[in-house]
N, C-alpha and C positions, 0 to 999 in steps of 0.2 A: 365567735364563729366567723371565717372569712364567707361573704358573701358575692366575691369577686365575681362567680360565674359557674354556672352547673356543671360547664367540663372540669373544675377542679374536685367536684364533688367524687369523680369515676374517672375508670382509666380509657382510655381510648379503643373502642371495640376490636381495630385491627392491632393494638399492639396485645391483644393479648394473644397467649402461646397457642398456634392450634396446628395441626397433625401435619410431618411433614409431605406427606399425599395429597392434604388439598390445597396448597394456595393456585394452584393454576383451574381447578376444578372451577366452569363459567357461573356456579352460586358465590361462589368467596369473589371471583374477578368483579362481578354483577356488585355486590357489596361494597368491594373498593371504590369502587367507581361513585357509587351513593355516596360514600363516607366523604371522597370529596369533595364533593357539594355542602356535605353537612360542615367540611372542615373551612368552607367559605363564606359559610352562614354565621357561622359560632359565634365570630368576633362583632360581625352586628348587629346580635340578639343580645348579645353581652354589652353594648354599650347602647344601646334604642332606648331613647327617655322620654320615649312619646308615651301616648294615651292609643287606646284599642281603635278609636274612631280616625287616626293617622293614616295616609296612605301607608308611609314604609311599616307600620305595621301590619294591615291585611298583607302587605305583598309577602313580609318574612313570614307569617300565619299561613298562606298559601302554598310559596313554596316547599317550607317544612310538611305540611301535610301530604301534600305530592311524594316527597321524599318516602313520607313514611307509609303511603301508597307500594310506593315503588319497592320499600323494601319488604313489604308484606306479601308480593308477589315474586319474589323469589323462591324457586325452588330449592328449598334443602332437599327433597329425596327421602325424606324421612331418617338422614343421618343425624344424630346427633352431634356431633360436632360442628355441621354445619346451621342446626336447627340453634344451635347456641350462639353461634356466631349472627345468624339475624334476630336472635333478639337481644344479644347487648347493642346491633345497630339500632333496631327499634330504639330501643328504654333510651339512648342518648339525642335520637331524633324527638322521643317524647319530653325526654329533659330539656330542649330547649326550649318547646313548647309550651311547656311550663313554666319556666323561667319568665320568656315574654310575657306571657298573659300576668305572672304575679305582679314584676313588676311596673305592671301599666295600668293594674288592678290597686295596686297596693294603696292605703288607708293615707302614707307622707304621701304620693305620685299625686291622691287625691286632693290631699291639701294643698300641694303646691300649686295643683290647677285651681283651686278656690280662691286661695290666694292672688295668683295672677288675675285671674276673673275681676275680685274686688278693686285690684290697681288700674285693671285697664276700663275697669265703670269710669274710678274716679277720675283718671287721666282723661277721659273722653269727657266726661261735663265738665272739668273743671280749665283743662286746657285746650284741648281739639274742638269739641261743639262751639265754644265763644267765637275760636280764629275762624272758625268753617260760615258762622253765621254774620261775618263782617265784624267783629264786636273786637274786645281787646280780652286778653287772658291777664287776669286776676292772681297773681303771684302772692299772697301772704302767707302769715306764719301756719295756718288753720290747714292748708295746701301741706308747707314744706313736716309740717309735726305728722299727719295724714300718712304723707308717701315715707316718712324715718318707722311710723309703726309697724307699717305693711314688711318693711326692709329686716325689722327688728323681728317681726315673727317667721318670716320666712329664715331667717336662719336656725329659729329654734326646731324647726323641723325634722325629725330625724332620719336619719337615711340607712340605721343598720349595716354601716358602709358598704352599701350597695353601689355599684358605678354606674349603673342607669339613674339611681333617685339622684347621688351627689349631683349630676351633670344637669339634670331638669333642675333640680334647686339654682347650682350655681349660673344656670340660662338664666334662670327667673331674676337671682340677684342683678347679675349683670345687666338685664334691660333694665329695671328698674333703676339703679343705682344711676344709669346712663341717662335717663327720663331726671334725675335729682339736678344733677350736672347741668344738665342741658338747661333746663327750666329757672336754675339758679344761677347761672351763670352769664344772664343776658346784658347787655349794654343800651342804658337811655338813652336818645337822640338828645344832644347837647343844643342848648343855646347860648350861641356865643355873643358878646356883646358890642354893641357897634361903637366908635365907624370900623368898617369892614370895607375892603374896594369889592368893586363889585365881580371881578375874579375872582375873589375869594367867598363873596355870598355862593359864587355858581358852585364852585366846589362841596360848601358846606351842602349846597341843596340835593345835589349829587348825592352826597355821604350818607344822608335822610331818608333819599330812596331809596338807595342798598338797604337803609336798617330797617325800611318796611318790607320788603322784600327777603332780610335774614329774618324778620318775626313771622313771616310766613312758613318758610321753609323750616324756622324752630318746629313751631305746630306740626310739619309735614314729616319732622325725622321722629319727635315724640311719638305720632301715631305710626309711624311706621316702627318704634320700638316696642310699641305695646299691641304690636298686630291689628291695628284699628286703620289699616289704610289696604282699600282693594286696587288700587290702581298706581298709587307710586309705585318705585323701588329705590334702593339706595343709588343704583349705577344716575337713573336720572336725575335725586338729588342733588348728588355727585359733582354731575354735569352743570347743576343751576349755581351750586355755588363756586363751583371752578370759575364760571367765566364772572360772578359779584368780583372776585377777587382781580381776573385781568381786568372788569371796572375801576374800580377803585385803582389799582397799580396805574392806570392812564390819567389818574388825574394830578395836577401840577398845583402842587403843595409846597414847594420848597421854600416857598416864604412867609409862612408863618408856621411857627411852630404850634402853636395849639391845636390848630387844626389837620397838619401832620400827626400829631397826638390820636388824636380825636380819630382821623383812618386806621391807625395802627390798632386801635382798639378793638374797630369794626373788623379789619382782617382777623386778628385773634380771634373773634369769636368764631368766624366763620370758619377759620381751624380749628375752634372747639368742633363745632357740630360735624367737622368732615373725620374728625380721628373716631369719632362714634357710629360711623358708616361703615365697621370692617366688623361687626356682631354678626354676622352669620355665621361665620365658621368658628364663632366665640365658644369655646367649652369642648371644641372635638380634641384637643389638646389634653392627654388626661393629668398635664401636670398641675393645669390652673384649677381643674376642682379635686383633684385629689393632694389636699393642704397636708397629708401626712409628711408630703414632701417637700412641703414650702418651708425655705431659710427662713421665714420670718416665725413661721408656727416655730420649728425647734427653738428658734431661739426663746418663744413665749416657754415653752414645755422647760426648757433650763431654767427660766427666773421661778418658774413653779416651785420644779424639786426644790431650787436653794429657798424659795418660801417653806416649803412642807418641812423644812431639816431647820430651820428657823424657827417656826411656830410651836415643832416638836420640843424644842428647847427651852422657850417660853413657857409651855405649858408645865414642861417636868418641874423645872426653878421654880414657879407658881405654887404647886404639890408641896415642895418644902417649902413653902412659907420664903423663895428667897426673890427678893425685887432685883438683886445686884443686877438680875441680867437682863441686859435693855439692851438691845441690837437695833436701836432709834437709825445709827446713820448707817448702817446696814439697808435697812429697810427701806431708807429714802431712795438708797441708793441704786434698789431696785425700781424702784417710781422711774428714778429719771433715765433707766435701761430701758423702760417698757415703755416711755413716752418715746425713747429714740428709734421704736422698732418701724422697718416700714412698712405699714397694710396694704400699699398700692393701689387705695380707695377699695380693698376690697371687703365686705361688709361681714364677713366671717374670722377674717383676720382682725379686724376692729372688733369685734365683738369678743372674739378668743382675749385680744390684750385687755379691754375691758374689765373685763373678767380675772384675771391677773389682780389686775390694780386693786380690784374691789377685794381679792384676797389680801392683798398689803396693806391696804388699808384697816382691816378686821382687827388686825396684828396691831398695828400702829393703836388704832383705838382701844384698846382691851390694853394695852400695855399703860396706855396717858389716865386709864381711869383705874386703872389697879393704884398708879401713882399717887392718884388726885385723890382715893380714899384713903389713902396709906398717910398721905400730910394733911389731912379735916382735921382741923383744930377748931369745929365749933365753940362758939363766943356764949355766955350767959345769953344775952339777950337775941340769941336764933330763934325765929318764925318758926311755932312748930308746923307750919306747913313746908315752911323752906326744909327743918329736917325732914318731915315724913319724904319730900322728895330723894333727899340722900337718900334714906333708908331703902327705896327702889330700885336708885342706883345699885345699891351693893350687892341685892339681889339678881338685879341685873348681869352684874360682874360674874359670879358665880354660875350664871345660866350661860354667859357671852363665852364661859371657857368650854362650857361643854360641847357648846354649837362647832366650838374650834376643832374641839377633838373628835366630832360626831363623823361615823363613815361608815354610815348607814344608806337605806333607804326610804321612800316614802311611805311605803307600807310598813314600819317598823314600828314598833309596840314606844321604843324608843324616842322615835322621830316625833309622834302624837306626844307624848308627856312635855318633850319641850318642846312645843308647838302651842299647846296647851298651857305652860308653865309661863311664856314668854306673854301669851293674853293675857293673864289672871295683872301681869306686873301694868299691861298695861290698862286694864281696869282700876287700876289700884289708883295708878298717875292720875287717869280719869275722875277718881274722886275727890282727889287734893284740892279741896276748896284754899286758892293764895290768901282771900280775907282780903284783896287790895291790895297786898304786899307787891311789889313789881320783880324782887328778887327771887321771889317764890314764883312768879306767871315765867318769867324766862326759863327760868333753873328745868321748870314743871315743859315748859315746850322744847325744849334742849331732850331734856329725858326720853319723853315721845318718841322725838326721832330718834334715837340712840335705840331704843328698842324695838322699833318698826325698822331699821338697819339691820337689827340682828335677826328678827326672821326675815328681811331679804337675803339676809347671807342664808342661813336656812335653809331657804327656799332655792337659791341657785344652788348652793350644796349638791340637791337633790334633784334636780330636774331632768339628768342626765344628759345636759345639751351633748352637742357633737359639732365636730366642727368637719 
């Protein structure tokens, strides 16, 4: 179902046919006149990715009601043709109405607000609060794994391709993905080692206070990307680090090169943080979130089908019992198309190619273990633990083909058996006492994840993301 916009759902109240006696009659002119108001609403109801408590929300809520005020006090006269004609104006004045409130209303619009919520908690203790309170902001892995999950769920959010949810999603990615950057991307004040003349100490010390002054201004564009800031704006950030830059450009470095180095570093960043100053009018473009139209998605949707006509083929040869066909460098060869594609840091297009990969991969492993039990030439003196692990495996293989071919859903009577079927194997692994064997503890932890793989594929099978 296109969800583009309620004027696609109905046809436009004045184009439909009505008698040629009244278009001049002052109810149809009165109409017109509404209609186009309504027809200058339409487009930013159709793209408003706010919440109900937004200003341009109540104002579009307002004026539509007014609207539909005004067209309720129209006099039809009791004709019907004209009684017809204000109420397909009504029902479209009402359709938008509704539109807005659904999706401002709507269950993703909500997530994505909770979502954001939790990022801009954590961006505020763990980066904004420390710099605000004189202190130093704490950069490690516990931080950047934090802000990749928040990144990772907000793409999984569905948007029904709706062009209000896409747009609040991809707002949302975008600050944050900007807030990753920013935060990761800083530069340490250098100690450089002596002798040093003392021109060149003056410069170094210069450089040192720019870079207490760029960690300020980091914390002030962060909170100003996570809406945690009531009194900056970007124009005066703008403005602080315009002039760090003719700082530094007035110092006289030309003779020593490390410490030319060492500016040049600090400039970069401070053009990091200034290319991330132009997010305001980020997303009103509806080609950046609407990815149906991104070169880099098609390109991901190509290397698909050639996976899906791939795997189709794999699977059939499997059915007859035939191994000959092994589309190894095939398949690679898709790897290194989907590493070359470019996301543009954008975290639905990495997630899209992600996703890909983990499909070529399924292929690629189902293909190496079809092989690997097809040449087991167990020896007399095999661990019967190390077999019982084979013996998982194979069962494994057998369940790994169906998941290949499964195009179902979660609710599927289906989907539960091998869901179900894919535990049991790995209860089974679970029991394999090795006895000490160390060939048997690997073989047996190899297994594991080889079937905790296959219900992740699974599981993304069916999750319905969207991109």
């Amino acid at each position: 179902m296109d969800h583009g916009g309620p004027q696609q759902q109905q046809q436009h109240p004045m184009e439909q046919q009505q008698p040629a006696y009244h278009p001049q009659h002052p109810a149809m002119m009165r109409l017109y006149e509404i209609q186009k108001e309504v027809a200058s609403l339409g487009p930013q109801v159709c793209t408003f990715s706010g919440l109900q408590n937004d200003r341009d929300y109540k104002r579009l809520e307002r004026e539509l009601t007014r609207l539909l005020l005004d067209v309720d006090q129209v006099d039809t006269e009791g004709k019907p043709e004209l009684q017809g004609a204000r109420k397909r104006a009504a029902q479209e004045v009402e359709g938008l109405l509704r539109y807005l409130e659904e999706n401002a209303t709507h269950p993703s619009r909500l997530a994505i607000e909770q979502l954001s919520y939790e990022a801009r908690q954590l961006v505020d203790e763990r980066v904004v609060a420390p710099q605000r309170a004189g202190g130093v902001t704490e950069i490690n892995d516990e931080l950047v794994d934090a802000l990749q999950q928040l990144v990772l769920r907000l793409t999984q959010v569905k948007t029904e391709g709706r062009v209000p949810l896409r747009k609040a999603r991809y707002r949302a990615l975008t600050r944050l993905c900007a807030v990753q950057d920013v935060i990761e991307g800083r530069t340490q004040q250098q100690t450089l080692s002596l002798p040093l003349s003392g021109d060149t100490h003056e410069a170094v010390n210069c450089i040192n206070q720019v870079m207490v002054k760029v960690s300020v201004a980091r914390s002030q564009l962060v909170a100003l990307l996570m809406g945690l800031s009531g009194r900056d704006s970007c124009a005066h950030l703008s403005r602080i680090l315009t002039e760090m830059q003719v700082e530094l450009d007035a110092l006289d470095v030309s003779g020593n090169a490390v410490i030319r180095n060492y500016r040049k570093q600090v400039v970069e960043e401070i053009n990091g943080l200034l290319k991330h100053l132009d997010l305001e009018g980020e997303g009103d473009d509806t080609r950046r979130y609407d990815l149906a139209q991104n070169n880099s998605i098609r390109e991901i949707e190509g290397v698909r089908a050639h996976i899906s006509h791939l795997r189709e083929g794999v699977l059939r040869h499997c059915v007859m019992g035939d191994l000959s066909f092994r589309p190894k460098a095939e398949l690679q060869g898709l790897l290194t198309q989907l590493d070359q594609v470019d996301t543009a840091k954008n975290p639905c297009i990495r997630e899209a190619r992600r996703r890909a990969v983990v499909e070529v991969q399924a292929v690629i492993t189902f293909l190496d273990l079809r092989e690997a039990l097809a040449h087991r030439q167990p020896g007399p003196n095999e661990h019967p633990s190390h077999r019982a692990v084979w013996q998982v495996l194979g069962s494994l293989s057998e369940l790994q083909a169906q998941v290949l071919g499964f195009d179902g859903k979660r609710v599927d009577k289906s989907y539960m058996i091998l869901e179900e079927l894919l535990t049991k194997q790995l209860l089974a692994l679970d029991a394999v006492d090795p006895q000490g064997d160390e060939t048997t503890k690997v073989a047996r932890k190899q297994a594991v994840k080889f079937a905790q793989n296959i219900l992740n594929y699974l599981d993304m099978k069916t999750d319905e993301w969207e991109y």
